[in-house]
N, CA, C and O atoms as a Tripos MOL2 file, in Angstrom:
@<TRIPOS>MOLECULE
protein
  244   243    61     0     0
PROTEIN
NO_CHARGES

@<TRIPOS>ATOM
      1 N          18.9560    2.4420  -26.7470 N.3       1 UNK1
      2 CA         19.5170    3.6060  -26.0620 C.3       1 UNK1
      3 C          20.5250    4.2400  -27.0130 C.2       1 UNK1
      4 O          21.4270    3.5940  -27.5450 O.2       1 UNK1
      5 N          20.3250    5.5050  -27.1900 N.am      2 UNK2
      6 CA         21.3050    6.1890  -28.0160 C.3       2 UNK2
      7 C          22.4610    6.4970  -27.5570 C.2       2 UNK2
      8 O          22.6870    6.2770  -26.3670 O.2       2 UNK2
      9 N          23.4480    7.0670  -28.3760 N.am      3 UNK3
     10 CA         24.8310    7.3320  -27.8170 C.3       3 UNK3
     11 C          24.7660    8.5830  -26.8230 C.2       3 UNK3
     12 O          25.5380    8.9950  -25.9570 O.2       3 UNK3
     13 N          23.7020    8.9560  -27.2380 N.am      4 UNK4
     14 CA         23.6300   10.7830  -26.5090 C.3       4 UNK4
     15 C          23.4920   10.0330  -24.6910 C.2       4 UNK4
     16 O          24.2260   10.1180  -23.7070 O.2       4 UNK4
     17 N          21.7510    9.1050  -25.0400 N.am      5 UNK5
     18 CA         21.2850    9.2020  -23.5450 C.3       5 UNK5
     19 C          22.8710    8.2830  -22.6770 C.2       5 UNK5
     20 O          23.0190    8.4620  -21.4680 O.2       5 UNK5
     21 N          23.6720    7.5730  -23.2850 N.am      6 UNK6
     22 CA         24.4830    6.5820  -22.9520 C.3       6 UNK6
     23 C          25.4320    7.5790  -22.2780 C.2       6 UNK6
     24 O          25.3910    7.1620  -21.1200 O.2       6 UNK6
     25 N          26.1510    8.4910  -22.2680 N.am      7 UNK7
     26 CA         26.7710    9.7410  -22.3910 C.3       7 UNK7
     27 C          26.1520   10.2780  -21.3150 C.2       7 UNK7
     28 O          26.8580   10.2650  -20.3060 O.2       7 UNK7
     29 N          25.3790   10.6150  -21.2220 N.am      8 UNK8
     30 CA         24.2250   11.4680  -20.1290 C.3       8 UNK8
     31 C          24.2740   10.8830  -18.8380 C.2       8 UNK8
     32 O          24.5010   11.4600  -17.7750 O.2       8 UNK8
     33 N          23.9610    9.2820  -19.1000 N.am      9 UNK9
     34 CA         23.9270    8.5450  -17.4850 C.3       9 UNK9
     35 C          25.2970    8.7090  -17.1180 C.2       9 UNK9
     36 O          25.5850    9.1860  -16.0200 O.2       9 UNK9
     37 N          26.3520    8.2810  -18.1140 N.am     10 UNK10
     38 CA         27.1720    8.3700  -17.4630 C.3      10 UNK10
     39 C          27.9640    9.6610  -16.7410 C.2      10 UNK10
     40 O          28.6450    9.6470  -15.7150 O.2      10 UNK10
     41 N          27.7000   10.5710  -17.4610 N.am     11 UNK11
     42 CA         27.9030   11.6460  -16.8370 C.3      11 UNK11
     43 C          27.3150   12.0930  -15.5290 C.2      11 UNK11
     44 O          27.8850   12.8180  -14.7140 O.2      11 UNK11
     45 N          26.0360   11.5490  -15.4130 N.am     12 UNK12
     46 CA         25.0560   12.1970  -14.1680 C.3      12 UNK12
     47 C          25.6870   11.1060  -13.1840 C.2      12 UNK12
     48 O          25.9230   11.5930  -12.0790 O.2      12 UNK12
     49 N          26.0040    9.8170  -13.2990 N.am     13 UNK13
     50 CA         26.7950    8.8130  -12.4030 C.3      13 UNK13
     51 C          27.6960    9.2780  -11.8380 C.2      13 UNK13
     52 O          27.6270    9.2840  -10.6090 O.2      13 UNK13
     53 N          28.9670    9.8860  -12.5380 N.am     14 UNK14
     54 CA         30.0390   10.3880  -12.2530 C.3      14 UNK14
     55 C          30.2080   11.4990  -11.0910 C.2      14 UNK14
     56 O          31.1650   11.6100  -10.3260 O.2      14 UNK14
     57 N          28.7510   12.4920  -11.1640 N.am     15 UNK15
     58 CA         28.3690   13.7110  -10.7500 C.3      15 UNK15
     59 C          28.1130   13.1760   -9.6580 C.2      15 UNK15
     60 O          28.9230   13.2600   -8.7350 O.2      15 UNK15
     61 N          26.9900   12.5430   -9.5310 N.am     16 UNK16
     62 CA         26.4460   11.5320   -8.0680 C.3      16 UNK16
     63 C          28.1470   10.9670   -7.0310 C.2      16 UNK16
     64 O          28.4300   11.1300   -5.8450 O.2      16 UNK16
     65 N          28.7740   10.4280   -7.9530 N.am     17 UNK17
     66 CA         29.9700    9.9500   -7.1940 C.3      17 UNK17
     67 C          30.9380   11.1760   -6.8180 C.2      17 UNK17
     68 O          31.8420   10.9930   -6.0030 O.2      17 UNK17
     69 N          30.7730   12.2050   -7.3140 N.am     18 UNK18
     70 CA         31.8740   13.4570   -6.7420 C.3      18 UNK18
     71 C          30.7520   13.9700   -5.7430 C.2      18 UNK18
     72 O          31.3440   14.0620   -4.6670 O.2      18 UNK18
     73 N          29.6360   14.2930   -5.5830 N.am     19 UNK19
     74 CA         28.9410   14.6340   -4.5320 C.3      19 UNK19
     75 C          28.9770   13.5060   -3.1370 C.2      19 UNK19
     76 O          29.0040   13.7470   -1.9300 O.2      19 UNK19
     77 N          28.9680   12.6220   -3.6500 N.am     20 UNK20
     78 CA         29.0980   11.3000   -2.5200 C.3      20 UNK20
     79 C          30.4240   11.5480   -1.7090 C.2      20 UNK20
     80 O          30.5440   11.8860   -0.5320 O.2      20 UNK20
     81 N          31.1980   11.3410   -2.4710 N.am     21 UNK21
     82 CA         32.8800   11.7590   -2.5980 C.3      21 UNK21
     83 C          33.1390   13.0400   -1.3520 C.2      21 UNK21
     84 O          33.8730   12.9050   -0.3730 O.2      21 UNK21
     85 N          32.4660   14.0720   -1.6370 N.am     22 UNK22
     86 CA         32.5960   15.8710   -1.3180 C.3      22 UNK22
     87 C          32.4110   15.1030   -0.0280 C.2      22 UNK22
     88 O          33.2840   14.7310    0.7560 O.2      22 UNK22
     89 N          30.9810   14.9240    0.0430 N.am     23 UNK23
     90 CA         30.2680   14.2230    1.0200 C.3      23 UNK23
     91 C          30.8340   13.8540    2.6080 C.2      23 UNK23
     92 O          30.6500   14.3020    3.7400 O.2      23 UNK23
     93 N          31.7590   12.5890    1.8760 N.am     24 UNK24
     94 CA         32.3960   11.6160    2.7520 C.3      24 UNK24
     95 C          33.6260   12.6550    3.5150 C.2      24 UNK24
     96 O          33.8850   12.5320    4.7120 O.2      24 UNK24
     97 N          34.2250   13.5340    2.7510 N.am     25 UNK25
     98 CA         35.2400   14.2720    2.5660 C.3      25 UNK25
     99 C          35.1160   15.2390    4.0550 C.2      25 UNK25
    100 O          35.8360   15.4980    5.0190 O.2      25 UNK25
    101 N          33.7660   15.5690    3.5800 N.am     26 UNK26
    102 CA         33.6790   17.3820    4.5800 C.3      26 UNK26
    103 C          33.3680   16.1600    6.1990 C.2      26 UNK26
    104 O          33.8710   16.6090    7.2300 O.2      26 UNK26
    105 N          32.7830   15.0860    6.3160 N.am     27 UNK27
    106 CA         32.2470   14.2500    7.2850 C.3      27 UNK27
    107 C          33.7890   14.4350    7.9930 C.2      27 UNK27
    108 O          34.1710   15.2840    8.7980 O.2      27 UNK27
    109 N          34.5810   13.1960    7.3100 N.am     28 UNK28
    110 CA         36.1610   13.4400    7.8340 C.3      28 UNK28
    111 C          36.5600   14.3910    8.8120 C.2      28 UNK28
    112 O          36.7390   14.2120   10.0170 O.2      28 UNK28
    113 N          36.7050   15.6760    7.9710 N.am     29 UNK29
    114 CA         37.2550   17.1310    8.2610 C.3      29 UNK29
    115 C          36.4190   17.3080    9.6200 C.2      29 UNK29
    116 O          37.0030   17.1950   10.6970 O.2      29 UNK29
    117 N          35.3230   17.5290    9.5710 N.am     30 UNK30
    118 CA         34.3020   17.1710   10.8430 C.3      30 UNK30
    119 C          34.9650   16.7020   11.9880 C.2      30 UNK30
    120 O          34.9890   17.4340   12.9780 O.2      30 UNK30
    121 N          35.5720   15.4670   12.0190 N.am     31 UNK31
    122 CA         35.8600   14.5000   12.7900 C.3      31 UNK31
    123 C          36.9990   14.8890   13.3360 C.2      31 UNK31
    124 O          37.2700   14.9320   14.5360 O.2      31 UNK31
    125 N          37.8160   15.2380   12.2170 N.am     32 UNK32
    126 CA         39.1390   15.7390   12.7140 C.3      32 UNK32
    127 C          39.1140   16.9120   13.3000 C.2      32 UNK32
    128 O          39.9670   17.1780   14.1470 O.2      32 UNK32
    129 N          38.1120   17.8370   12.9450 N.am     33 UNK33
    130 CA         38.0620   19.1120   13.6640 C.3      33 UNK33
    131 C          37.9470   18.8160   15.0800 C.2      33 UNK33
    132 O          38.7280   19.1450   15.9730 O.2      33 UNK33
    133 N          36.6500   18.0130   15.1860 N.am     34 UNK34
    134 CA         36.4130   17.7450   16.8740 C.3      34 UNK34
    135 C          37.5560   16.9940   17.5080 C.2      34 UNK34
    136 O          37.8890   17.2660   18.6610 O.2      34 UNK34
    137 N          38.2020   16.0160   16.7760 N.am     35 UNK35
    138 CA         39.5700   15.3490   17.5390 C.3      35 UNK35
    139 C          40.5690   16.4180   17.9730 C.2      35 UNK35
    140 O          41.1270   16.2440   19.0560 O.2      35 UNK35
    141 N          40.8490   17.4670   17.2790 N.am     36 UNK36
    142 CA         41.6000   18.9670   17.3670 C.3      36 UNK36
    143 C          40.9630   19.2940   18.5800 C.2      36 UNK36
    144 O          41.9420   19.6620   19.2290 O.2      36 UNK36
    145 N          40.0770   19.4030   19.2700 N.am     37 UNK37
    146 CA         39.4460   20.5770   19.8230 C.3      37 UNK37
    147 C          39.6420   19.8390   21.2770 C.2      37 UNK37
    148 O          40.0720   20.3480   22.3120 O.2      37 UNK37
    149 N          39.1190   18.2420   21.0140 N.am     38 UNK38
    150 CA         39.7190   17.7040   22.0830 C.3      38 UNK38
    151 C          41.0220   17.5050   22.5390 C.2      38 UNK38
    152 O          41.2640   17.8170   23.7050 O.2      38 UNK38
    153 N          41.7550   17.1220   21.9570 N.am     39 UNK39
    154 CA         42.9180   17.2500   22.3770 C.3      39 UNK39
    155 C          43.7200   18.7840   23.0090 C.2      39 UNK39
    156 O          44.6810   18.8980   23.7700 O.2      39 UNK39
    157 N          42.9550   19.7270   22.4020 N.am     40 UNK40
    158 CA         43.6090   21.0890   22.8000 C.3      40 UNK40
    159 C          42.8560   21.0770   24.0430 C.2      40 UNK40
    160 O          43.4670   21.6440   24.9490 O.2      40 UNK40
    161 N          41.3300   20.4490   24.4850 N.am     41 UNK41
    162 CA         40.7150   20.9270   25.7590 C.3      41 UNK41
    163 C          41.2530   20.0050   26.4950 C.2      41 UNK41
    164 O          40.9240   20.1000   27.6770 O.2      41 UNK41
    165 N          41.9780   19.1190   26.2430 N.am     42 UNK42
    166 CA         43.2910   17.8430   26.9340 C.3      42 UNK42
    167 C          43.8460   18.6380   27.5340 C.2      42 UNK42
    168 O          43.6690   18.7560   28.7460 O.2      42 UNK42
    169 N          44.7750   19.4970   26.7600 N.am     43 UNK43
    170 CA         46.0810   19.8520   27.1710 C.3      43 UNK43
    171 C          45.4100   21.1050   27.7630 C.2      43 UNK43
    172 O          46.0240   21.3710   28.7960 O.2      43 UNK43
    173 N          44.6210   21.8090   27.6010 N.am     44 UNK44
    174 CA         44.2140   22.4520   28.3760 C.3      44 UNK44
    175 C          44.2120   22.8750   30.4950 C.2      44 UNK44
    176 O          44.6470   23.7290   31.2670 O.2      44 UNK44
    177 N          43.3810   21.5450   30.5210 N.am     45 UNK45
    178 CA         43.2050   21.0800   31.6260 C.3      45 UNK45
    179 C          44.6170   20.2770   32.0770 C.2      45 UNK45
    180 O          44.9690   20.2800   33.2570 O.2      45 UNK45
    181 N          45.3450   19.6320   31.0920 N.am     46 UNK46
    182 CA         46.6540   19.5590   31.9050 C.3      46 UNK46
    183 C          47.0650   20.4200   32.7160 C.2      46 UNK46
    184 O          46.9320   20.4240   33.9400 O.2      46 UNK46
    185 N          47.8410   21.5640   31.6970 N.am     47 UNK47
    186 CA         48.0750   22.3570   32.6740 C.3      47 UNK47
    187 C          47.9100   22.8210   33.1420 C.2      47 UNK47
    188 O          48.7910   23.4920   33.6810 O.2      47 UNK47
    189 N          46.0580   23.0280   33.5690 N.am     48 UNK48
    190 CA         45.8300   23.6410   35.1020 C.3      48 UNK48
    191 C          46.2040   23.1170   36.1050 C.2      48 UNK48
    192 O          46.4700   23.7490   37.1270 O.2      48 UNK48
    193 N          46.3170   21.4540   35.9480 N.am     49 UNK49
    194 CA         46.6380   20.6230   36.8140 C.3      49 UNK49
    195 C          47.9910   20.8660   37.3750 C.2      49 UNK49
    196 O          48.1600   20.8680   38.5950 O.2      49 UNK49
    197 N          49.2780   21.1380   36.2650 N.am     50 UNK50
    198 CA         49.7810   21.4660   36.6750 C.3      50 UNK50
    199 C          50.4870   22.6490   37.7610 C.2      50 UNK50
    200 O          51.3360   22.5830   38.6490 O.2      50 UNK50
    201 N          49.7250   23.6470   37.2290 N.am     51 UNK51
    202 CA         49.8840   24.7320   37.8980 C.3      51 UNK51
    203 C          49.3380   24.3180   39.1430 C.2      51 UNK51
    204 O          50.0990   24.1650   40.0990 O.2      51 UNK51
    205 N          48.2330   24.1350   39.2450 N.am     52 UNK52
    206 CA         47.5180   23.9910   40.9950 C.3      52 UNK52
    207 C          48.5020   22.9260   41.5890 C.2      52 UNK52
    208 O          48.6010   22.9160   42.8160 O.2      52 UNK52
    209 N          49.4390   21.7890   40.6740 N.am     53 UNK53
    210 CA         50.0560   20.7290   41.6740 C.3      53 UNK53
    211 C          51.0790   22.0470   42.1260 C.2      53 UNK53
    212 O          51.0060   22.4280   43.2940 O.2      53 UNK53
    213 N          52.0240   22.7270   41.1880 N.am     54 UNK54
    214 CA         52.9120   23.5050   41.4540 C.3      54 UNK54
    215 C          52.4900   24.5470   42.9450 C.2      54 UNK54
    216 O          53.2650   24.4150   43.8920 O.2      54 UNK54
    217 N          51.7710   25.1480   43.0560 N.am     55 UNK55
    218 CA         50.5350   25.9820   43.4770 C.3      55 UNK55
    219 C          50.8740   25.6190   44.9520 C.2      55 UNK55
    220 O          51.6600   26.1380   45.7450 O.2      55 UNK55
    221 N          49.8040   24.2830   45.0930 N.am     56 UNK56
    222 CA         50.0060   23.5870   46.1370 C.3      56 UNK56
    223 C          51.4520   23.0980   46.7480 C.2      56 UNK56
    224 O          51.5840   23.0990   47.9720 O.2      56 UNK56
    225 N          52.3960   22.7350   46.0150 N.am     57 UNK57
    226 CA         53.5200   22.4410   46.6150 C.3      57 UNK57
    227 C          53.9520   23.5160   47.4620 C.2      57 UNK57
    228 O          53.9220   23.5730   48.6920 O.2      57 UNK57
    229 N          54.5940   24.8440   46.1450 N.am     58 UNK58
    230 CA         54.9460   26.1050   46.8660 C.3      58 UNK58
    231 C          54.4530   26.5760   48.7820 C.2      58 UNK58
    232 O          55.0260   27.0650   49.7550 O.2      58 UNK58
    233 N          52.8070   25.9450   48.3740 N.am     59 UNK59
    234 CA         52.3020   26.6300   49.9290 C.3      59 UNK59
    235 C          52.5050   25.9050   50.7680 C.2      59 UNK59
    236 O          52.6110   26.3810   51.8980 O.2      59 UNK59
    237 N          52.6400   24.5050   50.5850 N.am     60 UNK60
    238 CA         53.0290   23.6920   51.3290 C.3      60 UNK60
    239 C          54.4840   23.6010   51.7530 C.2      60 UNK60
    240 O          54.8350   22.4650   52.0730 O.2      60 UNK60
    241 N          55.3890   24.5360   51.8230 N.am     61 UNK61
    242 CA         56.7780   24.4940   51.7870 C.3      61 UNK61
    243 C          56.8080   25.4560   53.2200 C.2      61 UNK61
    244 O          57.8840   25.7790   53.7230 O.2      61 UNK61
@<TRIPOS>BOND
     1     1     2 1
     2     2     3 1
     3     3     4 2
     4     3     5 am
     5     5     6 1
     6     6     7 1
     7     7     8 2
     8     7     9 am
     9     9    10 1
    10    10    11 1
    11    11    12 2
    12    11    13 am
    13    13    14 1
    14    14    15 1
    15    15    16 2
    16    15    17 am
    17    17    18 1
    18    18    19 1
    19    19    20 2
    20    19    21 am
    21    21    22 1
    22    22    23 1
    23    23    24 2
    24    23    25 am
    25    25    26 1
    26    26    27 1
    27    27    28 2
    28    27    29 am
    29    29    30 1
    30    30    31 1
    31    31    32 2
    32    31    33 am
    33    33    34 1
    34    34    35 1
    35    35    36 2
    36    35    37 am
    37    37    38 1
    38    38    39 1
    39    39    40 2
    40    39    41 am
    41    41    42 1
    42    42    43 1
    43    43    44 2
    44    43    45 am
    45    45    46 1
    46    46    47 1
    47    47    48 2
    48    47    49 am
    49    49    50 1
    50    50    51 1
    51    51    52 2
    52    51    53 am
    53    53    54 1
    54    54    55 1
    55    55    56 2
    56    55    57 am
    57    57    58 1
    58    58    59 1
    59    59    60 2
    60    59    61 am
    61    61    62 1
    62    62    63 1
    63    63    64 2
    64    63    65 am
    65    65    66 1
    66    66    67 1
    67    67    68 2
    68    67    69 am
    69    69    70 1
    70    70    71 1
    71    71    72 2
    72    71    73 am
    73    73    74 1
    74    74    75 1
    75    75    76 2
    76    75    77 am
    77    77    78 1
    78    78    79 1
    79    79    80 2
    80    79    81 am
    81    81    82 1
    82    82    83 1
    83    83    84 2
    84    83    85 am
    85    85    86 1
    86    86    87 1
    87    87    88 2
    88    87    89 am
    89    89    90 1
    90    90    91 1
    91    91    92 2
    92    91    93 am
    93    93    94 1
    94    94    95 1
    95    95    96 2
    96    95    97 am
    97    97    98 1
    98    98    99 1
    99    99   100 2
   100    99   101 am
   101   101   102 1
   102   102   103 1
   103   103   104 2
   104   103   105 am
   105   105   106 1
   106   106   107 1
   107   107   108 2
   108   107   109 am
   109   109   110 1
   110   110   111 1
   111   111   112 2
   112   111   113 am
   113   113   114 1
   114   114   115 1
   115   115   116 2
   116   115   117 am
   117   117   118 1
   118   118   119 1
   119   119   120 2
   120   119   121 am
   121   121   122 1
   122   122   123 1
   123   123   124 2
   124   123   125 am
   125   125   126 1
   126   126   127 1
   127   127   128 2
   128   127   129 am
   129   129   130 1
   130   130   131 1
   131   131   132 2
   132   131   133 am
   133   133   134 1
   134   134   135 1
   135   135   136 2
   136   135   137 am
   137   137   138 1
   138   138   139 1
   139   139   140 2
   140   139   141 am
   141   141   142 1
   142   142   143 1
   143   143   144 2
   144   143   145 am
   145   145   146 1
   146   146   147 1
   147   147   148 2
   148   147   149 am
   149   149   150 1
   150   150   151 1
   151   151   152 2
   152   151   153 am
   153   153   154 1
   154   154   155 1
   155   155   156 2
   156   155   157 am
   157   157   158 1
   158   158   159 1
   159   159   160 2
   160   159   161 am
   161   161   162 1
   162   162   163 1
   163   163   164 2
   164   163   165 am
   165   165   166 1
   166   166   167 1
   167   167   168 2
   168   167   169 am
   169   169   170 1
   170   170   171 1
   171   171   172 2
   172   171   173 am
   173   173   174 1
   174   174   175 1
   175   175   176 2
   176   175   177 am
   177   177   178 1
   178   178   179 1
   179   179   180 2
   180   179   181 am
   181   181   182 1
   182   182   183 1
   183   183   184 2
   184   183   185 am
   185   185   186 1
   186   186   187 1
   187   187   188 2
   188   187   189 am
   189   189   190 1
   190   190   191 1
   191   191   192 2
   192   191   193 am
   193   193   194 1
   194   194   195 1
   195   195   196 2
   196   195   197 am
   197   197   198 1
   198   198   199 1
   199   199   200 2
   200   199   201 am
   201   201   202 1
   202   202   203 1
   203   203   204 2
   204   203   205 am
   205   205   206 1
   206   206   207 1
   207   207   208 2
   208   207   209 am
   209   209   210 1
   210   210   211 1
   211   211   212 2
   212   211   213 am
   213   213   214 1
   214   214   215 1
   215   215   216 2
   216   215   217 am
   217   217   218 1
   218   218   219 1
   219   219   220 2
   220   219   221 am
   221   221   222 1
   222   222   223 1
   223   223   224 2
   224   223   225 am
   225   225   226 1
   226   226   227 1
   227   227   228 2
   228   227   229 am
   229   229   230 1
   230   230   231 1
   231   231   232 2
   232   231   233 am
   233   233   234 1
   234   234   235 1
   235   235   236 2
   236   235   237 am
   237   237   238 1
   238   238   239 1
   239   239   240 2
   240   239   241 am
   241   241   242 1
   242   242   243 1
   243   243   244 2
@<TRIPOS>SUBSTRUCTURE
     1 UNK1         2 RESIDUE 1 A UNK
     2 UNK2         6 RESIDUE 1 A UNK
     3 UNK3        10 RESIDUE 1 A UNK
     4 UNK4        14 RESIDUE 1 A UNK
     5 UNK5        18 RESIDUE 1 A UNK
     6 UNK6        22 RESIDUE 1 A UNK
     7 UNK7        26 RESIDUE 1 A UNK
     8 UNK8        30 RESIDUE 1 A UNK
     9 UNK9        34 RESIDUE 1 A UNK
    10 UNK10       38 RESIDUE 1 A UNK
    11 UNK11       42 RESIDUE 1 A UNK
    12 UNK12       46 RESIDUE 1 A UNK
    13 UNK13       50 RESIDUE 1 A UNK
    14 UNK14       54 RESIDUE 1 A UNK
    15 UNK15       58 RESIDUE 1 A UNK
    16 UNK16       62 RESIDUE 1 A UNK
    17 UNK17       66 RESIDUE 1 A UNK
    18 UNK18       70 RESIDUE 1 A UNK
    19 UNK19       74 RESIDUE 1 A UNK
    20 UNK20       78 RESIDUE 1 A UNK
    21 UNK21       82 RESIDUE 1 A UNK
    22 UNK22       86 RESIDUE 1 A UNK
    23 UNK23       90 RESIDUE 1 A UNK
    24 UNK24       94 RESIDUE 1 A UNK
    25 UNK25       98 RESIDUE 1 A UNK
    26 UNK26      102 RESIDUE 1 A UNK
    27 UNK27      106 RESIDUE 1 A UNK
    28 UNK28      110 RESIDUE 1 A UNK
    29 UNK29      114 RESIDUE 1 A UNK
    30 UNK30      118 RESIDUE 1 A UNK
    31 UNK31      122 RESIDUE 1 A UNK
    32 UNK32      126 RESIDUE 1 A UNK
    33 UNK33      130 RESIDUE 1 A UNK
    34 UNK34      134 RESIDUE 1 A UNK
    35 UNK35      138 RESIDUE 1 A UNK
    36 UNK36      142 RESIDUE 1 A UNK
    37 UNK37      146 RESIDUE 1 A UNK
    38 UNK38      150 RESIDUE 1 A UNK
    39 UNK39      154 RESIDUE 1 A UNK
    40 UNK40      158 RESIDUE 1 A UNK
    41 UNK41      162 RESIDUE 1 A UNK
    42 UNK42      166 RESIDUE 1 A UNK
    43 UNK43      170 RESIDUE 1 A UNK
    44 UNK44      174 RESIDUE 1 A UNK
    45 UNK45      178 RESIDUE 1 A UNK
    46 UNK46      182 RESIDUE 1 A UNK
    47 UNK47      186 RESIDUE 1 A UNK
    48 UNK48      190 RESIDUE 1 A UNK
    49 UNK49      194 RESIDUE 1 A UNK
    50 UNK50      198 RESIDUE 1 A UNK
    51 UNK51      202 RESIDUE 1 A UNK
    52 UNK52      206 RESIDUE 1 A UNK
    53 UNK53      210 RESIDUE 1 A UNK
    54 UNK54      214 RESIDUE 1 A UNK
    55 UNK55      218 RESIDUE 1 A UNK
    56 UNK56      222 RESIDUE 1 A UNK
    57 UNK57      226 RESIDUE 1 A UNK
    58 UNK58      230 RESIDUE 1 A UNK
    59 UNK59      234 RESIDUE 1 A UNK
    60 UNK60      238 RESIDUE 1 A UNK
    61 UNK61      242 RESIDUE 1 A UNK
């Protein structure tokens, strides 16, 4: 094996591992996006809850 092709794999290795890398990366972001979305449709529905407990008290007075 020459110095060139020796050079080459390793380079195309390296390439493979930053695509793997990107990969794993954007998956994450993914994850966290949907954890974001839940938690905002959390708090969401909190405070409807709240309002309708508020809601209900008021009429009940």
């Amino acid at each position: 094996m020459g110095m060139k092709d020796k050079f080459q794999d390793q380079a195309e290795q390296w390439q493979q591992q930053g695509k793997e890398r990107s990969g794993e990366a954007r998956e994450k972001a993914g994850q966290r996006s949907s954890q974001q979305r839940e938690r905002a449709r959390q708090g969401i529905d909190d405070t409807h809850d709240e309002m309708e407990d508020r809601l209900n008290e008021d009429y009940d007075r």
